[in-house]
N, C-alpha and C positions, 0 to 999 in steps of 0.2 A: 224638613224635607231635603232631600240628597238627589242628584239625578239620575238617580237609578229610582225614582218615586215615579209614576207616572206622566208623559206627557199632559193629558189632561190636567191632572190633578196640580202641574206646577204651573201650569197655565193659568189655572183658577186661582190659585193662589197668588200669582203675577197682576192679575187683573183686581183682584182684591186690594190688593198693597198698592196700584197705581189708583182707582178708585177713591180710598181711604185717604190719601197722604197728603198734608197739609203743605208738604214741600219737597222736591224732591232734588238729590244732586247726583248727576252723571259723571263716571268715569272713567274715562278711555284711552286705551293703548293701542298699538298697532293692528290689533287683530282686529278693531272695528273696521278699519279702511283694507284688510286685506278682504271682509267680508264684501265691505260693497264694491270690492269689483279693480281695488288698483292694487294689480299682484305685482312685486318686485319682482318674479321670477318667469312671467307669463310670457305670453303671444307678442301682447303688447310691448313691454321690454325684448325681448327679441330682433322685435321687427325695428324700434327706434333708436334701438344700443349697438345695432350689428357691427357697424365698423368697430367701437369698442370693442364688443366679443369677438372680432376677426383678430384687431391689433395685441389687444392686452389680456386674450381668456377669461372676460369677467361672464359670471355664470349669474350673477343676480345684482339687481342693486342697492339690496343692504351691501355685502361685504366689499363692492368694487367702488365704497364711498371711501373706505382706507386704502384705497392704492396707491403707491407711494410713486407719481411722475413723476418726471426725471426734469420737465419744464414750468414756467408759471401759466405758459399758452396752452400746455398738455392741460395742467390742473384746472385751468377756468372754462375749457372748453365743456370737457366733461359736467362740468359744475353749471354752467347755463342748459347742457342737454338736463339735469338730472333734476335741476331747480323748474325749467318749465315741464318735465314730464310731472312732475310730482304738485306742482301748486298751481300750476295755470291752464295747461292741459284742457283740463277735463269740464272745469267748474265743481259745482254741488255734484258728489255720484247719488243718485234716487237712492241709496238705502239711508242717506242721511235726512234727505227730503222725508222717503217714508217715515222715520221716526219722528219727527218732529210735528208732520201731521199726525200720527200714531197720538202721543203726548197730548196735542191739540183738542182730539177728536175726543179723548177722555175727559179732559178739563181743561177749559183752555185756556186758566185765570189761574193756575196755581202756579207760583214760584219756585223755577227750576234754573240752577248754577251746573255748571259745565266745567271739571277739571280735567285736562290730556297733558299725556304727555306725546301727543303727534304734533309736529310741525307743518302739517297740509291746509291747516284753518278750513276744514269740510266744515266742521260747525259754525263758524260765521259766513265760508258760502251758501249754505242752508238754509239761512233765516235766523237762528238762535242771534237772541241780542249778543252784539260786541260786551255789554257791560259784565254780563255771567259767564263769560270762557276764560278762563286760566289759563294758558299755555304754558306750561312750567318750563318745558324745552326748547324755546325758541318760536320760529317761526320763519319758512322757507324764503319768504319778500322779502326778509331784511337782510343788507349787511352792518357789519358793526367793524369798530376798527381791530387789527388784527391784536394787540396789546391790551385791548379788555378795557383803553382810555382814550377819551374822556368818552363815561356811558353815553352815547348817542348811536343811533341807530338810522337807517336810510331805507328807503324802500328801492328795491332791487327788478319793478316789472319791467322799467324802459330801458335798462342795462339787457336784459335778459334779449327782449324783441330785439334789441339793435345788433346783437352780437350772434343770433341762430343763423341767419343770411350767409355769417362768413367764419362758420367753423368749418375746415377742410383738414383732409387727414387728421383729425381727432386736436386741432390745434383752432387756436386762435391768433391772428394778427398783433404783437404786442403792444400795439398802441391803445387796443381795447381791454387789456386788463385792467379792474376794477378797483377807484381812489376813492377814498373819505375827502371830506373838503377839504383838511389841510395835505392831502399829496400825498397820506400813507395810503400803503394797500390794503383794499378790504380784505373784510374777511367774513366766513359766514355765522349768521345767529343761531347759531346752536349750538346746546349744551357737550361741548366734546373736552372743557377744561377747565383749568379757574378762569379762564381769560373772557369767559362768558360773561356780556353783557347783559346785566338785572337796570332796564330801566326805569324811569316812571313810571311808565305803563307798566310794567310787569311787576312793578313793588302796589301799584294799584290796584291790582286786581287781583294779588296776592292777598292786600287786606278785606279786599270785596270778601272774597273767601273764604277768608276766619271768622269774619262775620255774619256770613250768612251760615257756616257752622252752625257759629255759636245758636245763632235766634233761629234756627230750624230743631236744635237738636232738640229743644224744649215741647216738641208736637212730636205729631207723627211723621217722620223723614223716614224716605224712600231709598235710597241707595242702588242705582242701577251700576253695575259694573260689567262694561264691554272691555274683552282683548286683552286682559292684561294678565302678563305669565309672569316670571320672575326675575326677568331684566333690570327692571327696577321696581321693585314690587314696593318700596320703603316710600314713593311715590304718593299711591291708589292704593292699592292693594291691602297694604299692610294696614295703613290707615282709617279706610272702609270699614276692615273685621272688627279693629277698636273701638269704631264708633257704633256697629252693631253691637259691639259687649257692654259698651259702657254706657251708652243713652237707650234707656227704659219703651221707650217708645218704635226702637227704627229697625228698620226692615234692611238685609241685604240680599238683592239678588244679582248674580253672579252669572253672565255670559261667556262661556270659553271653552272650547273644547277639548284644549289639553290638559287643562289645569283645573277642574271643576270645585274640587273640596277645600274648604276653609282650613287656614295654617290653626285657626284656634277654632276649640273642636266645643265648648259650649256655648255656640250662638243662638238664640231663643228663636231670631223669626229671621230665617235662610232660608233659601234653594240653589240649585242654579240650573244652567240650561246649556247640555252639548250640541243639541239641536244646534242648525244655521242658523241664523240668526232674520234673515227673511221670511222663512215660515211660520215663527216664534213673532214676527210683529202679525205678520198677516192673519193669523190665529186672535190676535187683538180685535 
């Protein structure tokens, strides 16, 4: 099936392969969370970012996460606006909720793993166990040291509260720039270099992963894929359509609406879906 097959018809097919699957693994990129509702270029950023968009012309905030400040007060102020809009903000947005009830409400005993590459952790504000989410690219709460050593990692919520109070003119006070325990300056967990720290936890959950592969590929596995275009598609993406070619058993269905059609063109049991992705659960 292609999405130019029927609404219906992929529907049913959707509902059959969630039904049937002895296992299922999600996988998600940006375009999930722009679905439910946190748009980098919206209402909402507008209204929170203004003095940024007054001082420094930033028009979205993907691209005004590389602007090069001139201060370390410019750079962390922005960085505590950008880190509580983006992970603390909001909580769970309902479209994550809804899916998970979705999933639930079809079976609510079968084993399902969780691989993103978003650093907003909506799937473990959601309910989804910590144990099955991958985060390949970080995660907004942490910082890690700026040098990539020694792998430790800090949670970043009580930095963030303490320092919203007193950003003024797009700066922050220096005494509130942010230190690792030994005195160096933090720096944020995400994948932007080598310097990126792979902790325990993320070497952990990294083997969670290959493992539940491995011991899924053997049934019937599911393969749901939300959001992901070709940013990093060597991720999810690419990965996905392998495992729909090579394990005899597994289904891929594909959410996205720029990018609907598989990179490899004999997958036995595909769809996908340019629909929204709200109406496509709710049709569930």
């Amino acid at each position: 099936m292609t999405s130019t097959t029927s609404f219906s018809e992929r529907i049913e097919f959707l509902r059959q392969a969630l039904s049937s699957a002895d296992n299922i693994i999600i996988g998600a990129g940006s375009g999930l969370t722009t679905a439910a509702g946190l748009d980098y270029a919206g209402d909402d950023f507008r209204s929170v970012f203004a003095p940024w968009i007054e001082r420094y012309g930033f028009t979205d905030l993907y691209t005004s996460s590389f602007y090069p400040f001139e201060s370390r007060e410019e750079y962390w102020a922005y960085w505590a606006e950008h880190i509580w809009f983006c992970r603390y903000r909001s909580g769970a947005l309902p479209l994550y909720r809804v899916l998970k009830e979705t999933l639930s409400a079809i079976n609510p005993h079968r084993p399902t793993f969780i691989v993103t590459t978003n650093v907003d952790a909506q799937f473990e504000l959601a309910g989804f166990p910590t144990d099955n989410i991958f985060a390949t690219q970080g995660d907004y709460c942490f910082f890690q040291p700026a040098s990539g050593s020694p792998k430790i990692l800090i949670n970043n919520k009580e930095w963030i509260m303490k320092v919203l109070p007193h950003i003024k003119d797009c700066r922050i006070p220096t005494e509130l720039i942010p230190h690792m325990p030994d005195g160096s300056e933090a720096a944020l967990n995400l994948r932007v270099d080598e310097t990126f720290v792979e902790d325990y936890r993320w070497h952990r959950q990294a083997k969670r992963y290959t493992n539940f592969v491995k011991q899924a590929s053997q049934g019937r596995l599911l393969l749901l894929e939300f959001g992901i275009g070709y940013n990093t598609p060597g991720i999810i993406r690419f990965p996905f359509e392998q495992m729909a070619q090579k394990y005899p058993h597994t289904t891929l269905v594909r959410f996205n609406r720029d990018y609907p059609e598989p990179y490899l063109q004999d997958l036995p049991r595909f769809t996908s879906f340019v629909e929204d992705i709200p109406s496509i659960l709710s049709r569930l």
